[in-house]
C-alpha positions in Angstrom: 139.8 -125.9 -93.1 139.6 -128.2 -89.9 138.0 -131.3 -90.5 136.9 -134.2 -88.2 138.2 -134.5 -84.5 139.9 -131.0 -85.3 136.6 -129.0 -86.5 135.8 -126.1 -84.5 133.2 -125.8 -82.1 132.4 -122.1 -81.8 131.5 -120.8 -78.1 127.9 -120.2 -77.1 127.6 -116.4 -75.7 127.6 -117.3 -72.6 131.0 -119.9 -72.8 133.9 -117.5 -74.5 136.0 -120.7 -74.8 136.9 -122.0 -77.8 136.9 -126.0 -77.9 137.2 -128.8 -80.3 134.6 -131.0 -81.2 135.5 -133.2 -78.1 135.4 -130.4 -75.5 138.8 -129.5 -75.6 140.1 -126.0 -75.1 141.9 -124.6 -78.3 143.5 -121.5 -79.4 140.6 -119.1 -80.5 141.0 -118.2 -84.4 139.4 -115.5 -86.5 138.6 -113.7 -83.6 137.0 -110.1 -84.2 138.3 -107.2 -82.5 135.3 -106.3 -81.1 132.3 -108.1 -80.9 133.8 -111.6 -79.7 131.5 -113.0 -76.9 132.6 -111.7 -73.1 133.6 -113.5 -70.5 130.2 -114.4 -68.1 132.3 -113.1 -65.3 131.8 -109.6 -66.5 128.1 -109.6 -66.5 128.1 -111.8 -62.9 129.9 -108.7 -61.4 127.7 -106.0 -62.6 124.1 -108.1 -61.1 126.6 -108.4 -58.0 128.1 -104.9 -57.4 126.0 -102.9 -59.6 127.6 -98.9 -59.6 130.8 -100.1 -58.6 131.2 -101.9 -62.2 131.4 -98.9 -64.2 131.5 -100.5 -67.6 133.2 -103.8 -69.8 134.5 -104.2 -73.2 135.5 -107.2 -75.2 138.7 -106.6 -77.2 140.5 -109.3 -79.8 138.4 -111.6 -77.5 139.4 -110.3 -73.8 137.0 -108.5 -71.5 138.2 -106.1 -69.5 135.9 -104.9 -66.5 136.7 -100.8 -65.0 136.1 -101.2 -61.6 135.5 -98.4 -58.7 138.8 -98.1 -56.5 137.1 -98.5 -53.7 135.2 -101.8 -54.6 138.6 -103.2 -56.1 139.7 -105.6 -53.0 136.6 -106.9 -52.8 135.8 -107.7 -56.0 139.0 -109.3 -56.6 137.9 -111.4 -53.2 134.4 -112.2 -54.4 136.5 -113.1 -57.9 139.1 -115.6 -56.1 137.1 -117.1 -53.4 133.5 -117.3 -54.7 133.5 -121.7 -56.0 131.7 -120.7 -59.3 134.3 -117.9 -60.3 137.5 -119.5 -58.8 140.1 -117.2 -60.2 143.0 -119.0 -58.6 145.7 -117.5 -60.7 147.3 -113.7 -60.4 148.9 -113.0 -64.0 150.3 -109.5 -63.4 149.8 -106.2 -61.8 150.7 -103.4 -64.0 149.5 -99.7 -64.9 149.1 -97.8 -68.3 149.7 -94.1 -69.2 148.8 -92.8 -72.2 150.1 -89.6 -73.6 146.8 -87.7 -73.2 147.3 -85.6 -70.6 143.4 -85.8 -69.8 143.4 -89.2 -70.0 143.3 -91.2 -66.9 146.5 -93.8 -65.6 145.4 -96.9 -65.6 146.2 -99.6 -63.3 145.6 -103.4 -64.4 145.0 -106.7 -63.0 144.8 -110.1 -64.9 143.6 -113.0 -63.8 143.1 -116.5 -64.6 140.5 -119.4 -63.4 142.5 -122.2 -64.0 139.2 -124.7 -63.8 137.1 -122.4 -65.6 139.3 -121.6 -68.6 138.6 -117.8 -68.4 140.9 -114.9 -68.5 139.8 -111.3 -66.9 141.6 -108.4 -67.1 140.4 -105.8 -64.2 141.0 -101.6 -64.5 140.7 -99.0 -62.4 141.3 -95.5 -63.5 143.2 -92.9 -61.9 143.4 -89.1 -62.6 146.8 -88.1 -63.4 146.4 -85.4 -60.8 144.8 -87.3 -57.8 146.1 -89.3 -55.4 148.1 -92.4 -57.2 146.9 -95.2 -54.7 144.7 -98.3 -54.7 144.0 -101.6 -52.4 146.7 -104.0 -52.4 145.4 -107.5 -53.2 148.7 -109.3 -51.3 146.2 -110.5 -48.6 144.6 -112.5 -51.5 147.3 -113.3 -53.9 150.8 -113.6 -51.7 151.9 -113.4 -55.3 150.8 -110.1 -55.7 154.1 -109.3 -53.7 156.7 -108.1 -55.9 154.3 -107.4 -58.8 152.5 -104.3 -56.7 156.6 -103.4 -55.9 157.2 -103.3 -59.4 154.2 -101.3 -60.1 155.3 -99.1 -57.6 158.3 -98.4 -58.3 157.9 -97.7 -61.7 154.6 -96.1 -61.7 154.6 -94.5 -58.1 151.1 -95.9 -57.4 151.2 -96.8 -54.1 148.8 -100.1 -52.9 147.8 -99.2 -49.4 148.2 -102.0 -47.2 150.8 -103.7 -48.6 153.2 -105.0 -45.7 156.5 -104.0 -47.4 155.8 -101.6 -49.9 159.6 -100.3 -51.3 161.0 -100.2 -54.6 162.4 -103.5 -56.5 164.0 -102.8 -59.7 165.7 -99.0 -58.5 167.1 -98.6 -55.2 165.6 -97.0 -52.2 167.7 -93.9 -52.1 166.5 -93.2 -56.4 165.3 -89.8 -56.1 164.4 -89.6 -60.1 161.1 -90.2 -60.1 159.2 -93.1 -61.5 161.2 -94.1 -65.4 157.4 -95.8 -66.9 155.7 -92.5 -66.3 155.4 -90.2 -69.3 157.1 -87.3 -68.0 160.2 -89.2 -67.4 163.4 -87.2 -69.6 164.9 -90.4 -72.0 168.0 -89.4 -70.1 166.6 -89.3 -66.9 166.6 -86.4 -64.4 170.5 -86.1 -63.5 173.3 -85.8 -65.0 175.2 -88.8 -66.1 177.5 -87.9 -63.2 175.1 -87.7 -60.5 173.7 -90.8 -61.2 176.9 -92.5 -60.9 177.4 -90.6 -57.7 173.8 -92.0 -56.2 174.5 -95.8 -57.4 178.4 -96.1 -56.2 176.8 -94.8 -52.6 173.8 -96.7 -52.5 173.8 -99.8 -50.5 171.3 -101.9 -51.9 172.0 -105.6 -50.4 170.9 -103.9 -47.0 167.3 -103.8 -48.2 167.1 -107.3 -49.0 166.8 -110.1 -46.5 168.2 -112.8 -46.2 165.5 -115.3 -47.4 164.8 -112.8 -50.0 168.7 -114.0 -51.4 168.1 -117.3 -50.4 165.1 -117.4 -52.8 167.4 -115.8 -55.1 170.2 -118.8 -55.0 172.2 -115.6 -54.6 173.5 -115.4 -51.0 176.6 -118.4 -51.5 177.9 -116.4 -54.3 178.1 -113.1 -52.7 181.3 -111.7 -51.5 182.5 -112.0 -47.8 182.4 -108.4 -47.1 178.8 -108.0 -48.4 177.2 -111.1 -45.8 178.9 -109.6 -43.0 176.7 -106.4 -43.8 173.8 -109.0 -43.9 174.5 -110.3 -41.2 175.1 -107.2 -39.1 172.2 -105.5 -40.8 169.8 -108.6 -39.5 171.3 -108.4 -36.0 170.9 -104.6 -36.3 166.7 -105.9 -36.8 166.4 -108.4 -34.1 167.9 -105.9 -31.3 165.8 -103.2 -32.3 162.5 -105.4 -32.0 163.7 -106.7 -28.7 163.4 -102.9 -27.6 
């Protein structure tokens, strides 16, 4: 058992941070899986936006908050620019689909304030059979970039306003469908010869741009043939927004 400088200091309610006896933050341990104290962010959210916070739970010591689509972007603003919640940090934007047909997908946010030592992990549900689309948060978190990509390309959940919403992992021309959702065949939805027929005529290097490879520490090491496309592709871009 911790003794001394290394005894535990369990968190008040209203805290949800586990520290030693000098303040410092530790690794919770023994944590329940339900029942742990919530984040205070959860409760400052439902005095603040009342119906749109439908409902939170604390799980293994995490509290996740369902949110209204429609109040999403601004929650996550209030959430990132308000001084006492300071959630400076975007962890990941993902989505979960559960085998339950009834059951709605999920999409997920998690955030961090850095300052604060809290973690929040946002939902909003979607029925399977609705329209897949919520606010992008890129306006927010420039982070949230490639993560809402991802999200989209494997989920199909599109993030209205995104400025350059197109797939990141598969290429633009995949015509599969989206390989995280549950109705995706193990072996996908070609034959093994179609699909080699789509990837040898897909030109993927055209979608990217050249500070996208830069980024990359890619564009040195490409072959010759494959910059000139680059290059022709980006002088392709520049006449047609002269016009």
């Amino acid at each position: 058992m911790p003794t001394g400088s290394e005894a535990l200091v369990a968190p008040s309610p209203m805290a949800a941070v586990a520290s030693d006896a000098h303040g410092m933050p530790i690794t919770p341990v023994n944590v329940p899986r339900i029942g742990a104290p919530a984040n205070p962010t959860a409760a400052v959210l439902a005095s603040r936006f009342g119906s749109a916070v439908l409902r939170s739970e604390v799980i293994w010591g995490e509290t996740t908050v369902f949110v209204t689509r429609e109040s999403l972007h601004e929650i996550v603003r209030f959430l990132h620019d308000d001084p006492t919640e300071r959630y400076d940090y975007l962890v990941d934007v993902t989505a979960v689909e559960y085998r339950d047909g009834d059951r709605p997908l999920e999409v997920v946010w998690h955030l961090r304030a850095l300052a604060n030592r809290r973690f929040l992990r946002l939902k909003v549900e979607l029925p399977k059979r609705g329209a897949l689309w919520v606010p992008s948060i890129f306006d927010i978190y420039s982070g949230a970039d490639w993560l809402e990509r991802e999200c989209f390309d494997m989920f199909g959940i599109r993030f209205e306003g995104h400025p350059d919403l197109r797939r990141l992992l598969m290429w633009e021309q995949y015509r599969e469908g989206y390989p995280l959702r549950k109705d995706f065949p193990l072996r996908g939805r070609f034959s093994r010869a179609e699909q080699l027929k789509q990837a040898l005529a897909a030109d993927p290097e055209a979608r990217y741009s050249m500070e996208e490879l830069s980024i990359a520490d890619a564009f040195d090491s490409l072959p010759q043939d494959m910059k000139q496309r680059l290059a022709d592709h980006a002088a392709t871009d520049k006449l047609e927004e002269g016009e």
